[in-house]
C-alpha positions, 0 to 999 in steps of 0.5 A: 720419912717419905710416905709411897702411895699404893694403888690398890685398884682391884683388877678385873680378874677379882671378878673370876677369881671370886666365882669358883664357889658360883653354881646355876643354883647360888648364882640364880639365887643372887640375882633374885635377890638383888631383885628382891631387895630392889622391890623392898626398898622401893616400897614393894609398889605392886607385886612382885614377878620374877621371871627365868627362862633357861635354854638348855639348846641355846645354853642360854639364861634370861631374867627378869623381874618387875621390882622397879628398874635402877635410875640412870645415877645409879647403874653402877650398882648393877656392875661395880665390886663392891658397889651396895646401897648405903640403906642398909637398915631394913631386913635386906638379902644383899649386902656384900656388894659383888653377888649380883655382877660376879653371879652373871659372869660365873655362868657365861662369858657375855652378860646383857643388863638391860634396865629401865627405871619408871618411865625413863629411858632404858640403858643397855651395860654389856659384860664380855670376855673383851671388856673382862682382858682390858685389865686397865680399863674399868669403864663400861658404857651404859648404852641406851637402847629399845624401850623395855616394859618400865620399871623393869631389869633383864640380864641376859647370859650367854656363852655359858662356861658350863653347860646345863642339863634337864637335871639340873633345872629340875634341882634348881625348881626345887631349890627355889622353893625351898629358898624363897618359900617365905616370899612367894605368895600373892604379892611375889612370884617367881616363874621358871620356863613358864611353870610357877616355882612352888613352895617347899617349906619344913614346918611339917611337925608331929605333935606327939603330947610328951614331945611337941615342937618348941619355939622360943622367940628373942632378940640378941646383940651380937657386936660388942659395943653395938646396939644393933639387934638380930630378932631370933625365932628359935623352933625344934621338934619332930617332923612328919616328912623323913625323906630316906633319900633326901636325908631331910632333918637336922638344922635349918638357917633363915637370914632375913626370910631367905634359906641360907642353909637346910639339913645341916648335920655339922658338928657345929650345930651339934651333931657330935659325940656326948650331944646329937651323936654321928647322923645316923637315920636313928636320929632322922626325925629331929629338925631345928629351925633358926629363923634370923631377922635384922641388918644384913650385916649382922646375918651370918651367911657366907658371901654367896649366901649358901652356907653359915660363917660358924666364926660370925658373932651371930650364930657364935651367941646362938650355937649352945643353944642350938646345940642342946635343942638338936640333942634333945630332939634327937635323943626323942627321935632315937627312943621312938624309932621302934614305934615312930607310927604309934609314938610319933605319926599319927600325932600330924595336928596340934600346937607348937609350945612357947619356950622360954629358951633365954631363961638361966641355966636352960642348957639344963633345963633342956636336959632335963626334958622328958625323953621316951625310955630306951627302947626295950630289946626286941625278943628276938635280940633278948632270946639269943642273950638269955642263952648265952651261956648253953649256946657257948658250951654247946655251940651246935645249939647256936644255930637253933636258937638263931633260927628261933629268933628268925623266926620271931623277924618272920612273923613280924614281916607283912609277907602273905605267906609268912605262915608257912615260911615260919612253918618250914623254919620250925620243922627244920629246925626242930629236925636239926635239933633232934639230929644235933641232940644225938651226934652230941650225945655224951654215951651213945655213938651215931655214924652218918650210915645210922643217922640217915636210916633213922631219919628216915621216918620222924617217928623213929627218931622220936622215940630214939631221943625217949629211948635216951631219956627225954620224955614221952610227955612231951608233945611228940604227936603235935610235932608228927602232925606239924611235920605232915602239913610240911610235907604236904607242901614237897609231895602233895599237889594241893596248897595247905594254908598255915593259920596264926593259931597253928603256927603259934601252936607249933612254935610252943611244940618246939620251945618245949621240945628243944627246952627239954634237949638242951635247957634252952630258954624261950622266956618272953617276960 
């Protein structure tokens, strides 16, 4: 049988075809991490510097870096796809072979690399539009121009595709810090437009005793029939810096010191019914941190190192275990929502505890960690409950009850007036309820006509309600007087100031009062 031989020849469009998922920020991203695999596999000879300019008139990106230069036999690994070293054994970024070439062109249609090893001459390779429409023609012409500062690499992009905005510089700033906040120190340094990047990390843990951080630190063989191992630093817990906005908690992936993925609330990691639950602000104080070193090969980042492959053999070894920690985590951080400041804040010192997470049957073990009891219902919540039954048969008590429990969230705020805002609901409450107690009463009538002259005066109505049978005992002198300093506040010039002991006082007038008109209950047990 005849064998057809088969051009498989990539075409030059692969390059745009594989840029759709390309930002400012991956595409930056991947050229620092081509020149932090550079200064690794050179033997990290002198510190590392990392320089980006962005001009948003000129939209116009230029970068540079120190880590050595790329010799002359080998610039193919600056343009061709697919090109990588064959070293792949040390804790490398890249490994894919096409992140540095496509991260250039998918921000702008003309890229200059320009590269000088050690002391050598320095060679020009030039990216355009013109070179990408020659669809047969693969060869580029490394072109040797002016000297620049040995041992250097600066790639240049011009004619964006999209323009780039102050905003998305400023959330680039931030995403480096966070990205490479493992490698900046005073061996590496990453400048943009002048301003150093600073460090962004999320080791801010609270150290509450029943409930301190976790670590566990192991190694795993992912492959079937390899030998080859991925070290896996494991650590969960509580943290300090809850951002609303920023919505900072959940899962956190390092693939060879480098940030691959933050905040991630996927049902991959947990983040479902029966384990972490929905995300929910309930749950935002739980953060788990994996931390993966080894081949590059065996990392599961997705190709432009923005995301996790959830199929990779890697994170498949890793999931369960990831799983329990983050719905341990957040079931702490759901029972402590009532009191975080006292449960979980003030505790900002301590140490993280050793944890054995490859032990047998540690899926269970972890469920069985101590977690805070249920938070108990607030008394606001457990008062509208404990009447149900008097507020469905007589449904003109709801609203007083309500009103109560008001007053209860109130009391609770930090509002300087709250005294005589709690002072105005309980009157007008206790008035409503005298007004409700006789529109309902089951043997005297009361027209609107009759209503309006009684309330005219307090004191008549007190009496009208004892003249029905509810008694004189009952502190109707206390609520007179509670009534006048309400008053005071409508007809009279001078401000009356409210004390705590005052208002808790008239609250007990008007449960016992209110009590006695309906059978309501106020129990604070």
């Amino acid at each position: 049988m005849a064998s057809i031989p088969v051009n498989a020849t990539p075409q030059k469009r692969l390059f745009l075809s594989i840029i759709a998922d390309y930002d400012l920020t991956t595409s930056v991203s991947e050229l620092i991490d081509n020149a932090l695999d550079h200064w690794m596999v050179s033997g990290k000879r002198q510190p590392l510097s990392v320089k980006l300019f962005i001009n948003t008139d000129r939209q116009s990106i230029r970068i540079s870096d120190n880590a050595g230069g790329v010799p002359s036999d080998s610039l193919e690994l600056l343009v061709a796809p697919g090109a990588s070293r064959g070293n792949v054994t040390q804790d490398l970024i890249g490994n894919f072979g096409v992140g540095g070439k496509r991260a250039g062109i998918a921000l702008g249609e003309r890229v200059s690399i320009r590269t000088r090893f050690a002391n050598d001459p320095t060679y020009e390779i030039v990216l355009d539009s013109q070179w990408l429409a020659a669809e047969d023609d693969w060869q580029l012409t490394a072109e040797e121009v002016s000297d620049i500062d040995p041992g250097t690499t600066v790639v240049a992009i011009s004619e964006l595709r999209q323009g780039i905005s102050l905003e998305q510089i400023t959330a680039l700033e931030k995403s480096l810090g966070a990205t490479y906040a493992n490698f900046l120190n005073a061996e590496c340094e990453i400048i943009l437009n002048d301003s150093p990047i600073l460090i962004e990390s999320f080791d801010n843990w609270a150290f509450p005793p029943d409930y301190r951080p976790k670590s566990s630190s192991f190694s795993i063989a992912p492959v079937d029939g390899s030998s080859d191992e991925v070290k896996v630093t494991m650590t969960a817990g509580l943290i300090l810096d809850r951002d609303p906005k920023e919505e900072n908690y959940g899962v956190y992936f390092y693939c060879n010191d480098r940030l691959v993925l933050a905040h991630e609330k996927g049902a991959e990691v947990g983040y479902y019914r029966g384990k972490a639950g929905t995300p929910h602000p309930d749950a935002s104080l739980c953060r788990v941190i994996i931390e993966l070193h080894g081949n590059p090969e065996l990392m599961p980042w997705t190709s432009n190192k923005a995301g996790i492959n959830w199929n990779h053999p890697t994170f498949l070894s890793l999931r369960e275990r990831i799983v329990d920690m983050t719905a341990y985590y957040t079931t702490v951080s759901r029972r402590t929502k009532s009191d975080r400041e006292n449960e979980v804040f003030r505790f900002d010192a301590g140490e993280i505890e050793n944890f054995d997470i490859t032990s047998p049957n540690i899926s269970k073990k972890i469920v069985q960690l101590p977690t805070p009891r249920g938070r108990r219902k607030s008394y606001s919540d457990r008062l509208i409950e404990q009447n149900q039954v008097i507020t469905r048969s007589k449904p003109w008590t709801l609203g007083l009850v309500e009103s109560m429990s008001l007053l209860e969230v109130v009391i609770g705020k930090k509002y300087e007036t709250k005294n005589r805002v709690g002072l105005i609901i309980l009157d007008s409450n206790l008035e409503i309820g005298l007004k409700e107690f006789l529109v309902n009463h089951p043997t005297e009538y009361y027209s609107d006509g009759r209503i309006s002259d009684l309330f005219k005066w307090r004191h008549k109505v007190a009496d009208e309600v004892q003249r029905l049978g509810i008694s004189a005992d009952l502190p109707w002198e206390k609520a007179r007087y509670y009534n006048g300093l309400r008053n005071k506040f409508i007809h009279e010039r001078a401000t009356v100031e409210i004390t705590d002991t005052q208002l808790a006082d008239y609250r007990e007038v008007v449960e016992s009062i209110l009590s006695a008109l309906f059978d309501l209950s106020f129990d604070r047990g």
